[in-house]
TIMI-510927 format. One record per residue (C-alpha): residue in three letters; z, x, y. Coordinates in steps of 0.25 Angstrom, whole numbers, padded with zeros to 4 digits, always signed. Example, Ala and Ser with C-alpha at 12.3 -4.5 7.8 and 13.67 -1.06 7.14 Angstrom:
<nodes>
ALA+0031+0049-0018;SER+0029+0055-0004;
</nodes>
This chain:
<nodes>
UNK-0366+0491+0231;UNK-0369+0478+0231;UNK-0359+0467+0225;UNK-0357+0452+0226;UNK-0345+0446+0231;UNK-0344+0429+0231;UNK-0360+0429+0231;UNK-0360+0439+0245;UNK-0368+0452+0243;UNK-0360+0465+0245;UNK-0364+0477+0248;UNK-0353+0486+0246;UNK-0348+0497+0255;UNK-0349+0512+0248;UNK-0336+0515+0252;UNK-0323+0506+0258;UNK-0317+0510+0271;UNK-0304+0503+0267;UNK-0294+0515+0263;UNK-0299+0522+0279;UNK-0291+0507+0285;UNK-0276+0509+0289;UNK-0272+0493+0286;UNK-0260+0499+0293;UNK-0267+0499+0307;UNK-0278+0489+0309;UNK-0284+0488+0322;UNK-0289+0472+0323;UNK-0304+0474+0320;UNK-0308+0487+0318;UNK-0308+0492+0305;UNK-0318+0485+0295;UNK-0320+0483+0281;UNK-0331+0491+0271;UNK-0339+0478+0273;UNK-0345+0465+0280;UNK-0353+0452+0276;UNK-0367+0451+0284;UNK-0377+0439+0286;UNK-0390+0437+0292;UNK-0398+0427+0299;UNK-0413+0426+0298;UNK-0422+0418+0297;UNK-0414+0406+0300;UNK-0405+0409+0289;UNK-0392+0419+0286;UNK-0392+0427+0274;UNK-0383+0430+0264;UNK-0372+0436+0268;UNK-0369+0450+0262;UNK-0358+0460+0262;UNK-0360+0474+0268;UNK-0353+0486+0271;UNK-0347+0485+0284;UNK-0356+0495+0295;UNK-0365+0493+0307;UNK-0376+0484+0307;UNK-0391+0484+0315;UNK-0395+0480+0324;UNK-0407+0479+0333;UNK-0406+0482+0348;UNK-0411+0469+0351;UNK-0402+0461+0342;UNK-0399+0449+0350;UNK-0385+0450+0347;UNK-0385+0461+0359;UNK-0392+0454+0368;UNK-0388+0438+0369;UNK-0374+0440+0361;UNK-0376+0429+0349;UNK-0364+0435+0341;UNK-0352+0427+0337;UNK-0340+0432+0327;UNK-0327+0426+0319;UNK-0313+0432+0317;UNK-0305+0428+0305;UNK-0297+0436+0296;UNK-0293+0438+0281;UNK-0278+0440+0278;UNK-0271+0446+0266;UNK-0259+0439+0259;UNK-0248+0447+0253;UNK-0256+0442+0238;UNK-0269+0451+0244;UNK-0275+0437+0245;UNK-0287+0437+0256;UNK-0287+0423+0266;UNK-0294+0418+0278;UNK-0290+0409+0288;UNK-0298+0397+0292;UNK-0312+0406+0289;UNK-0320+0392+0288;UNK-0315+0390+0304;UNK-0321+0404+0309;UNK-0336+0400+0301;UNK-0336+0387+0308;UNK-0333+0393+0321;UNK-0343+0406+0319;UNK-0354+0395+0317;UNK-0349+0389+0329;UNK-0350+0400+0337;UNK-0364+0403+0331;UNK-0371+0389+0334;UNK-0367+0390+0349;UNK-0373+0405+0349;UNK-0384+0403+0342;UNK-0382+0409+0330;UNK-0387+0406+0317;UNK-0374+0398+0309;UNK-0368+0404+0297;UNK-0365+0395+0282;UNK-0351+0395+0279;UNK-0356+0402+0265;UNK-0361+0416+0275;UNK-0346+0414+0282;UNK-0338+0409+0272;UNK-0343+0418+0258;UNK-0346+0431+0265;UNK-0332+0432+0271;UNK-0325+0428+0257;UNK-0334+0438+0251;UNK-0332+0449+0262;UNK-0317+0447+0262;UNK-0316+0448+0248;UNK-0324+0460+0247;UNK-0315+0466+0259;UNK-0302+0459+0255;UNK-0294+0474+0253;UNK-0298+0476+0269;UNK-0288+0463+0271;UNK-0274+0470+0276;UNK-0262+0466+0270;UNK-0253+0470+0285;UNK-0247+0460+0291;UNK-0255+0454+0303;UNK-0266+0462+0297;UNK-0278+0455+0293;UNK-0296+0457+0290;UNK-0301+0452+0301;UNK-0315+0445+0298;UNK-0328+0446+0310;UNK-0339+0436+0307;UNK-0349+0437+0315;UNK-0363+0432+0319;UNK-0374+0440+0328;UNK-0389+0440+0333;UNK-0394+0452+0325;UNK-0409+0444+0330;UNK-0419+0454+0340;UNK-0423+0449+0351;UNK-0423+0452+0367;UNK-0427+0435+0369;UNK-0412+0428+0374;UNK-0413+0419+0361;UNK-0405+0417+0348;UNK-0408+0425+0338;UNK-0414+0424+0325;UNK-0406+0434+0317;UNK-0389+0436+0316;UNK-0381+0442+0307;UNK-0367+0439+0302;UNK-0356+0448+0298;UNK-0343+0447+0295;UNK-0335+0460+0296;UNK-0320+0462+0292;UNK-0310+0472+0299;UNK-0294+0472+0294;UNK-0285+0470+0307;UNK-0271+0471+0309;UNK-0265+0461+0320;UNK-0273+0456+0332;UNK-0262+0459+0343;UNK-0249+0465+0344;UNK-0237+0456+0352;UNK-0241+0446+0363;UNK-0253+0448+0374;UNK-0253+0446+0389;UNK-0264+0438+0395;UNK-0272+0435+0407;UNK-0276+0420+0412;UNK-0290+0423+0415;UNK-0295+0417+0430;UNK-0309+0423+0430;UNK-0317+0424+0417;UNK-0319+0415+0407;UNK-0319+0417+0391;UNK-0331+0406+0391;UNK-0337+0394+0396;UNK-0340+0380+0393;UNK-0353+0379+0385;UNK-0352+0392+0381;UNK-0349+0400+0370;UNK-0333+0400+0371;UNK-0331+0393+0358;UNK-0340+0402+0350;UNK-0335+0416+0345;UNK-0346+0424+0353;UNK-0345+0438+0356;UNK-0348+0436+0370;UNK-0336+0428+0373;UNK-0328+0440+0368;UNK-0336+0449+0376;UNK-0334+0441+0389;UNK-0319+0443+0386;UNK-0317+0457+0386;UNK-0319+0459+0402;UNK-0309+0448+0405;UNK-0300+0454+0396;UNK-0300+0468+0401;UNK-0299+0464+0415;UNK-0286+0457+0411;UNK-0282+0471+0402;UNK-0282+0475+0415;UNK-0271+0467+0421;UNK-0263+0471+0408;UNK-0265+0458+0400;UNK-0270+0458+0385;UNK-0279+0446+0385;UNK-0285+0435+0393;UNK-0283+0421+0393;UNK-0296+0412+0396;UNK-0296+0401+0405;UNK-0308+0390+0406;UNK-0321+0393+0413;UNK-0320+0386+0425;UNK-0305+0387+0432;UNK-0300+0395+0424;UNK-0289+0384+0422;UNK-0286+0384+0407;UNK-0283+0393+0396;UNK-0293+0394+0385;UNK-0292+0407+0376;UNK-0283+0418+0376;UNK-0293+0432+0375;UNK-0300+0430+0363;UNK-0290+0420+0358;UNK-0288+0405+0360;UNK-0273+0403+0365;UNK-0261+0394+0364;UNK-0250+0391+0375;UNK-0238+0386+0373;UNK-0232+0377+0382;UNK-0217+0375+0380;UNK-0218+0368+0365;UNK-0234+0365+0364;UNK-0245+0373+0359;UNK-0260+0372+0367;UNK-0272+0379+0366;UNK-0286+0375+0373;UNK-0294+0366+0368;UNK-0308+0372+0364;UNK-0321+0371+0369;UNK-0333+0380+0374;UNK-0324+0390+0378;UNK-0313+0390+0369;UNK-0315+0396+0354;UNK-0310+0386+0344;UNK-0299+0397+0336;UNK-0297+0396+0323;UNK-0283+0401+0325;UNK-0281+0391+0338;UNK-0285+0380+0328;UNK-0274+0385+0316;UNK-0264+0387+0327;UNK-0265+0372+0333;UNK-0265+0366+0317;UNK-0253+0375+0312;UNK-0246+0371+0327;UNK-0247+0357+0325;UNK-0242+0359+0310;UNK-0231+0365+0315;UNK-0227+0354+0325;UNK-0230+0362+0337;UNK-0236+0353+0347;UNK-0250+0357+0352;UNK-0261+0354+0363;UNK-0276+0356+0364;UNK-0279+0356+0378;UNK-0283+0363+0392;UNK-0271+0373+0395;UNK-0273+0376+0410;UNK-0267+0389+0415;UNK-0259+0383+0427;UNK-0251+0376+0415;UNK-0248+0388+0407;UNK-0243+0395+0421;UNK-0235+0384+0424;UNK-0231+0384+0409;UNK-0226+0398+0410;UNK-0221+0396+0423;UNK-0210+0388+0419;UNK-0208+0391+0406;UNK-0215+0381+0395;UNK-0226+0391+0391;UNK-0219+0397+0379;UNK-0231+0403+0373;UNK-0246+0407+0374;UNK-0254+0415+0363;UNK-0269+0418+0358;UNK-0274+0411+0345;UNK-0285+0418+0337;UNK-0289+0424+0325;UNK-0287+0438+0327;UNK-0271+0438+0333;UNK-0269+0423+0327;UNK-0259+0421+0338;UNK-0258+0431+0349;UNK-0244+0428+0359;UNK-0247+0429+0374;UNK-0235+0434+0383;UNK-0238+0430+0394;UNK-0251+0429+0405;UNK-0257+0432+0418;UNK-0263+0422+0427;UNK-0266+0424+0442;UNK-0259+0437+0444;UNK-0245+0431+0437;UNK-0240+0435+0423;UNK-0231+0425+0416;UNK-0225+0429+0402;UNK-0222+0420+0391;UNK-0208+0419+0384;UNK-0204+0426+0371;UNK-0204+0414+0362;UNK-0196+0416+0347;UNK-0204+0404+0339;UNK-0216+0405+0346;UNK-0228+0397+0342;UNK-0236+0408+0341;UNK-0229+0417+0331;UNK-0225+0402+0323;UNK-0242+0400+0324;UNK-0246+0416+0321;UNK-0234+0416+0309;UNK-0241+0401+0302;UNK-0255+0405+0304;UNK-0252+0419+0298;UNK-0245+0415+0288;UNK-0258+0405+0282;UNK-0268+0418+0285;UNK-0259+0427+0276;UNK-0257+0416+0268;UNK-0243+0416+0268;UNK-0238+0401+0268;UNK-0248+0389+0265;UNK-0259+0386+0272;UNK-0258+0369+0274;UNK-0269+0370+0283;UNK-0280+0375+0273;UNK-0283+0387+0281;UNK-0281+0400+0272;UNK-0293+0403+0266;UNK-0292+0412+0252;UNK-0303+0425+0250;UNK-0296+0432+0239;
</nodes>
């Protein structure tokens, strides 16, 4: 059945999937909605993007998304208010960066009209898969891919986008334990750190599991060379606190510029937190929790929004981090919630309405 909604073609599913979906107990990205907004490239130029029912897609064998890894995604979600009332946070920011990642891989750039329209359009269609639970949300994949054939180490001619929703319930449960990382790296300068590339994901897990291993949750990623300051914190950027100022890394090749790093820094100086942009060695933060001024370390990203850290490993030694009442993290989580579920006003212009 074909339908138009905000000038995007849909093809109806025959049937919904919706009442087989305990909302109750949603695992973070793997239940889907009934459908997904698609978009080729061809012939030097993207289609119109169209609805479909969400299902496999094709794909020849010699697709050179298989072979030389031209693929690059975006996270963002949609929240429900207590009114039904459907928002986005910052969408605008995650285009931007989804045609920043595709200009260093490559990949054909996508017009703000394909982004921004075919998500509306999507979301409206899909809005009853948004759940209502608290710290529930629909978590929204773009994503871009060589869908191009071809053996020859070369970009390809053809790509495909997709956006695909999946109704989540929260990211992580209580605070993670990490590992200082002293042998691999996340990325590398001139690389392809700053882009949302798979392969940067991929070259994650192995670290990861070797610290899994050792009984640590995630892993916390120094630079390249030394290994002598902190940069990211798993697939998150992170945030230490030492005794009452807030810093983060700067960004740069390596370091993805988060959307929810950047709210985190604007909301922090709102607040009269005081706050710092710069290298973070790790011999700092060891001597910080050494004698007492590191108050506070936690992840920053889309997905967990804040994620508290209890403590880390570094060289063999474990030093835990201090229960803290008011910590700046659940002050920072609570303000950035609040404007996603659009529960208190929004002076920074970032809540944006889709029903």
């Amino acid at each position: 059945m074909e339908a138009m909604v905000n000038n995007i073609s849909v093809e109806k599913a025959a049937t919904s999937k919706i009442h087989k979906v305990d909302f109750d107990n949603l695992a973070f990205g793997s239940t889907y909605t009934d459908h997904m907004l698609v978009a080729d490239y061809a012939n030097g130029e993207w289609s119109a993007p169209k609805i479909i029912p969400y299902g496999p897609i094709s794909l020849d064998p010699s697709s050179k998304i298989f072979h030389y890894g031209q693929s690059i995604f975006e996270g963002l979600k949609a929240y429900k208010d207590e009114e039904g009332g459907v928002w986005l946070f910052r969408p605008l920011e995650n285009w931007k960066r989804l045609n920043k990642s595709a200009k260093r891989l490559a990949i054909p750039e996508l017009p703000e009209s394909h982004f921004m329209d075919g998500l509306v359009a999507l979301l409206q269609l899909e809005q009853n898969w948004v759940p209502r639970n608290p710290g529930s949300s629909l978590y929204v994949r773009p994503f871009m891919f060589a869908s191009g054939n071809g053996f020859h180490a070369s970009p390809a001619k053809e790509y495909k986008f997709i956006i695909a929703l999946a109704p989540s319930g929260a990211y992580f449960s209580g605070k993670v334990k990490v590992l200082i990382e002293e042998t691999y790296s996340r990325a590398a300068n001139g690389g392809v750190g700053y882009a949302k590339a798979g392969g940067n994901y991929a070259g994650q897990f192995y670290p990861t599991q070797l610290a899994a291993e050792k009984g640590y949750q995630q892993v916390i990623w120094t630079d390249d060379n030394n290994h002598e300051f902190i940069e990211e914190a798993g697939a998150m950027n992170v945030f230490v606190r030492i005794n009452d100022t807030l810093m983060t890394a700067p960004t740069n090749d390596r370091i993805l510029d988060g959307i929810t790093r950047k709210s985190i820094l604007d909301i922090a100086k709102d607040e009269g937190i005081a706050t710092e942009v710069r290298k973070i060695s790790v011999k700092e933060v060891v001597e910080a929790a050494k004698n007492g001024s590191l108050k506070e370390m936690f992840g920053a990203g889309t997905a967990a929004v804040v994620s508290p850290i209890s403590g880390f490993g570094y060289k063999g030694v474990d030093y835990e981090l201090p229960e803290i009442k008011d910590s700046y993290a659940s002050k920072l989580k609570k303000i950035i919630t609040d404007i996603q579920y659009n529960r208190t006003g929004d002076k920074f212009g970032w809540r944006y309405k889709v029903v």
